[in-house]
C-alpha positions in Angstrom: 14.0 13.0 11.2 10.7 11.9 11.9 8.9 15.5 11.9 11.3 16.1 8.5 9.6 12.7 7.2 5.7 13.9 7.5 7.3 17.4 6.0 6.6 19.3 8.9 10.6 20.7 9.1 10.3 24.1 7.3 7.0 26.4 6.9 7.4 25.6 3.3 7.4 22.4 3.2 5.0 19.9 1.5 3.3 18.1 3.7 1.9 14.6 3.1 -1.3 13.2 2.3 -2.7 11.6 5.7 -4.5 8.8 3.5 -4.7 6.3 6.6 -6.0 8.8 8.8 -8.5 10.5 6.3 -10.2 7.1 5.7 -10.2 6.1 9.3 -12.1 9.7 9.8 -14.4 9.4 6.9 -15.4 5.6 8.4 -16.2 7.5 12.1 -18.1 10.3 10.2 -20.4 7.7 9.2 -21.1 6.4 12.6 -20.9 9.7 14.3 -17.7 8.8 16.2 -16.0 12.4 17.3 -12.7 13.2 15.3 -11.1 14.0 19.0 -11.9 10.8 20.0 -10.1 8.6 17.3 -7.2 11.0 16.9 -5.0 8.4 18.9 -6.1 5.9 16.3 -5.8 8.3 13.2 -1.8 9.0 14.1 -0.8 5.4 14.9 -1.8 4.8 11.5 -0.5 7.6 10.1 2.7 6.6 12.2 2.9 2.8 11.0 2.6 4.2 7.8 5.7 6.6 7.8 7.1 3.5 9.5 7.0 1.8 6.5 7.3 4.2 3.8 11.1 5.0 5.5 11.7 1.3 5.1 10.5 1.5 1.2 12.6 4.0 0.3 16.5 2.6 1.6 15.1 -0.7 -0.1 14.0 0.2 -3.1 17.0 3.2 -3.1 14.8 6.0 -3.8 16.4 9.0 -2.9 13.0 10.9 -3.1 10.2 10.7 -0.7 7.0 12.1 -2.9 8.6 15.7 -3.6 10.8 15.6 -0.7 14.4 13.9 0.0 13.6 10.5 1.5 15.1 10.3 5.4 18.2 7.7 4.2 19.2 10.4 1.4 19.7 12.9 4.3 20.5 10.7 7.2 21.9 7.6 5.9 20.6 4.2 5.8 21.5 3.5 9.8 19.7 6.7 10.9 16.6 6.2 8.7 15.9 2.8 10.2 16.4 4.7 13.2 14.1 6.7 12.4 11.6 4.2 10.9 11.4 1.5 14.0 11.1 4.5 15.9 8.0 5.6 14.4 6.4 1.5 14.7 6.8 2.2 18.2 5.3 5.0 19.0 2.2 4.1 16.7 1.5 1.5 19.7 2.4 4.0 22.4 -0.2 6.3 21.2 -2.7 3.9 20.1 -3.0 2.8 24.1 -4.4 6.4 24.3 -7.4 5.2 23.5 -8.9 4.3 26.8 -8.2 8.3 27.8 -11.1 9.1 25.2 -13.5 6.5 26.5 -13.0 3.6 24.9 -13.2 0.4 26.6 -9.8 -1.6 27.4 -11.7 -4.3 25.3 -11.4 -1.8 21.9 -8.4 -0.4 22.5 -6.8 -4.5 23.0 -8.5 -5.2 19.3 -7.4 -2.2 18.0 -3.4 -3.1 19.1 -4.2 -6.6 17.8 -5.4 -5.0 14.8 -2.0 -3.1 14.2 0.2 -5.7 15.1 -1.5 -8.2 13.0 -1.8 -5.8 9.8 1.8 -4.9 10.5 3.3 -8.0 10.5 1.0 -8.5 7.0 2.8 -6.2 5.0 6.4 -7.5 6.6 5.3 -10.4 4.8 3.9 -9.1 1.7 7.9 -7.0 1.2 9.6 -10.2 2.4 7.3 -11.8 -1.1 8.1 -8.8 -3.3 11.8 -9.1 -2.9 11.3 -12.7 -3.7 9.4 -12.3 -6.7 12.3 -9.5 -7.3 15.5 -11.9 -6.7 13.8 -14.9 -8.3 13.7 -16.6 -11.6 9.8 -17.0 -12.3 7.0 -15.7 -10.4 3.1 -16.3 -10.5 0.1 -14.1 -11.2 -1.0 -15.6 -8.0 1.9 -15.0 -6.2 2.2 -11.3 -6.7 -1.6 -11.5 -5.9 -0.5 -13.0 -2.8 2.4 -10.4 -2.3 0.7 -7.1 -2.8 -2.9 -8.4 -0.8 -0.1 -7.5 1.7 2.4 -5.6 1.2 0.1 -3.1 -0.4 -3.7 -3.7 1.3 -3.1 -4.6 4.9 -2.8 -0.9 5.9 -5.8 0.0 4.0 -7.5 -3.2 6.1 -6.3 -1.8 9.2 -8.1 1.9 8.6 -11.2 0.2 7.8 -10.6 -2.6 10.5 -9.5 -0.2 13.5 -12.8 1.9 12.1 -14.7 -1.1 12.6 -13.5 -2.0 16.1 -13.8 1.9 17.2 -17.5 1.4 16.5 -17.9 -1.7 18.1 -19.1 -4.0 14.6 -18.5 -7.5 15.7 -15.5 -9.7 14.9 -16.7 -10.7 11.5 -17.4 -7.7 10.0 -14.0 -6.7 11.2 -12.6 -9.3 9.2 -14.3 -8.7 6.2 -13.9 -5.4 6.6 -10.3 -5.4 6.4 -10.2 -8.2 3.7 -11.7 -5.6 1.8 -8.7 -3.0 1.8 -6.6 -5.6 0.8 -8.8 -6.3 -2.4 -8.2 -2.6 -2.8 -4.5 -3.0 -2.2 -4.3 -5.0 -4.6 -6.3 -2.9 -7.3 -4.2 -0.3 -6.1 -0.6 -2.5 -6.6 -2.1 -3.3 -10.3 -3.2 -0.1 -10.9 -0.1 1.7 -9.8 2.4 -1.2 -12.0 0.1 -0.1 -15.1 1.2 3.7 -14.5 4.6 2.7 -14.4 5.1 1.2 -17.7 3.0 3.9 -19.6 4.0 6.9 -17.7 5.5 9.8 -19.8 7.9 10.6 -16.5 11.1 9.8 -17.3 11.3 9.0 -13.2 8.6 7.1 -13.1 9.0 3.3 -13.8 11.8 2.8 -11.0 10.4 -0.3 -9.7 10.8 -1.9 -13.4 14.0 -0.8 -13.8 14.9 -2.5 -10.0 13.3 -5.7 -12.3 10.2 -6.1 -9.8 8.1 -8.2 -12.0 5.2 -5.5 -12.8 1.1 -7.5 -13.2 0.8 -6.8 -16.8 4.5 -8.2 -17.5 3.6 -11.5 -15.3 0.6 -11.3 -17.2 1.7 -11.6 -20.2 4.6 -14.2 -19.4 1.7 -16.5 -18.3 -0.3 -15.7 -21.6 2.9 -14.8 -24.1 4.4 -17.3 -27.0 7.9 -19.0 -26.7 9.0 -16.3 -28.5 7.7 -13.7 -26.4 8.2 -15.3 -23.4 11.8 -15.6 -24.6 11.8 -11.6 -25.3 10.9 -10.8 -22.3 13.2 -13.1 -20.2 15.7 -11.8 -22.1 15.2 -8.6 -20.7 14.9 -9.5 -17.0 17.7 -11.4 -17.6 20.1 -8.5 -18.7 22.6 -7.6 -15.5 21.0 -3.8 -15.5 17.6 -2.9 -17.2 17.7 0.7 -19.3 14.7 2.3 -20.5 14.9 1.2 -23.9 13.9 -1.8 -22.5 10.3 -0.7 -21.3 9.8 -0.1 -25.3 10.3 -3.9 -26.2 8.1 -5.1 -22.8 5.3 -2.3 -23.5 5.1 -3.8 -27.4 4.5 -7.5 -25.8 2.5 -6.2 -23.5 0.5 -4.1 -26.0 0.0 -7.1 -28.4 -0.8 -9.4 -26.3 -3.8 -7.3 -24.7 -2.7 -7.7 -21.3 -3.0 -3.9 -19.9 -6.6 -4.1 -20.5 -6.5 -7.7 -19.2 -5.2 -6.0 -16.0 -7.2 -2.8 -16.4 -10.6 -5.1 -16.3 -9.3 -6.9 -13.0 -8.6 -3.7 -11.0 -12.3 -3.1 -11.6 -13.4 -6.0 -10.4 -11.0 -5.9 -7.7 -12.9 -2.1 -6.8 -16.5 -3.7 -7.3 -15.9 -6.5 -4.7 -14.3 -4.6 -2.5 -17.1 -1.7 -2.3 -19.6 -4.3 -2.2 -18.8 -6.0 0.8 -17.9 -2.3 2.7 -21.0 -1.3 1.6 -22.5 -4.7 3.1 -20.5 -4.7 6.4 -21.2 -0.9 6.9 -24.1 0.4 5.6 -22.7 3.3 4.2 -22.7 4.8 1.1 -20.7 8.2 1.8 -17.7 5.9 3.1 -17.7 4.6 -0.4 -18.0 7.3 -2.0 -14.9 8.5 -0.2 -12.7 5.7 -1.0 -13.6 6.0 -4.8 -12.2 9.0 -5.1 -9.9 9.3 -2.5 -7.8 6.6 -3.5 -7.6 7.2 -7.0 
């Protein structure tokens, strides 16, 4: 289950993108750290990852996994969280490799502090989605809250574990991994925008599971009665169709809020790039993460 997860089960198979892993590489390029010698650190979070994703998909239902069936659609439910608490542990099992490729008991303690902290992060950040989900109202600030998270505590923890592999100090740490959840975010908004004006049919799942979307919450905060009322009326509906994403894209549209929410993942990006830039010195790393995350 786990090997079918990273889509290493058949020679044909598509395999995944190791996003974690590549910017945890690209952040040890810059400082000259050996790939050999982070590998431990590169498949924990590659690990956590899949720990999560398997997680994702028997919540949200999703029978698909990217282009492949996700674990639960194959396995069942029971099996697939199996599967997933599986991988969570033997993230920290290899991330205690570490000290075999000469890092200090010191680093490789940080590092496992690191994970466990980030981890329990995004926990929190799903526990606030489904929340926001079940809920009546929810704020732009709490879904700011919610995807800082669910969505950029993982990126935090690349950039973070980077950071404590090449020994920056405890601050930059921080800020470091303050700034993948900035990208999170951007990411979260970024992703909801795609949804609701994406020509796949398959696409807007999350919308029709009634997750409340950043331009939607948007525009509740900055709608009319009247459109307020229009689009309550939609979350309010038992089960949402995709005639409905018509009348919330037309509140949406008039009321300016995708480009409201376009301008804010910007910013989001700037901030976030600035303070890498400041805690790391490097320019390539950026450069990475600009396009790699796209």
């Amino acid at each position: 289950m786990m090997s079918y997860h990273f889509g290493l089960h058949e020679q044909n198979s598509v395999t995944k993108k190791r996003t974690y892993a590549q910017i945890l590489k690209s952040f040890c390029y810059s400082v000259e750290l050996k790939n050999e010698a982070i590998l431990p650190a590169a498949l924990t979070l590659e690990m956590i990852n899949a720990f999560l994703e398997i997680h994702d998909d028997i919540e949200s239902g999703n029978p698909k996994n990217g282009t492949n069936d996700a674990v639960w659609w194959v396995w069942g439910p029971a099996q697939a969280i199996n599967a997933g608490d599986a991988m969570h542990s033997l993230a920290r099992v290899i991330l205690l490799d570490l000290t075999s490729n000469n890092f200090s008991n010191q680093v490789t303690t940080e590092c496992v502090a690191w994970l466990d902290f980030a981890c329990l992060k995004s926990l929190e950040g799903r526990f606030s989605d489904l929340e926001m989900q079940e809920g009546l109202s929810s704020s732009i600030d709490e879904y700011m809250s919610m995807s800082k998270d669910k969505s950029g505590s993982i990126i935090g923890l690349s950039l973070a574990m980077g950071a404590c592999l090449s020994e920056l100090n405890s601050k930059e740490q921080q800020n470091l991994f303050e700034a993948g959840q900035s990208l999170g975010i951007a990411m979260n908004i970024q992703s909801d925008i795609n949804q609701l004006w994406s020509e796949d049919e398959t696409q807007p799942i999350d919308f029709l599971n009634k997750k409340k979307l950043f331009p939607v919450l948007a525009a509740i905060e900055k709608g009319e009665p009247k459109q307020k009322r229009l689009l309550g009326e939609v979350y309010f509906k038992r089960v949402l169709e995709k005639d409905d994403l018509e009348t919330v894209r037309t509140i949406i549209s008039d009321l300016g809020t995708k480009e409201e929410s376009e301008n804010l993942v910007k910013d989001l990006e700037k901030d976030a790039y600035n303070k890498i830039q400041k805690s790391t010195g490097s320019e390539s790393l950026n450069n990475f993460l600009q396009g790699f995350l796209k």
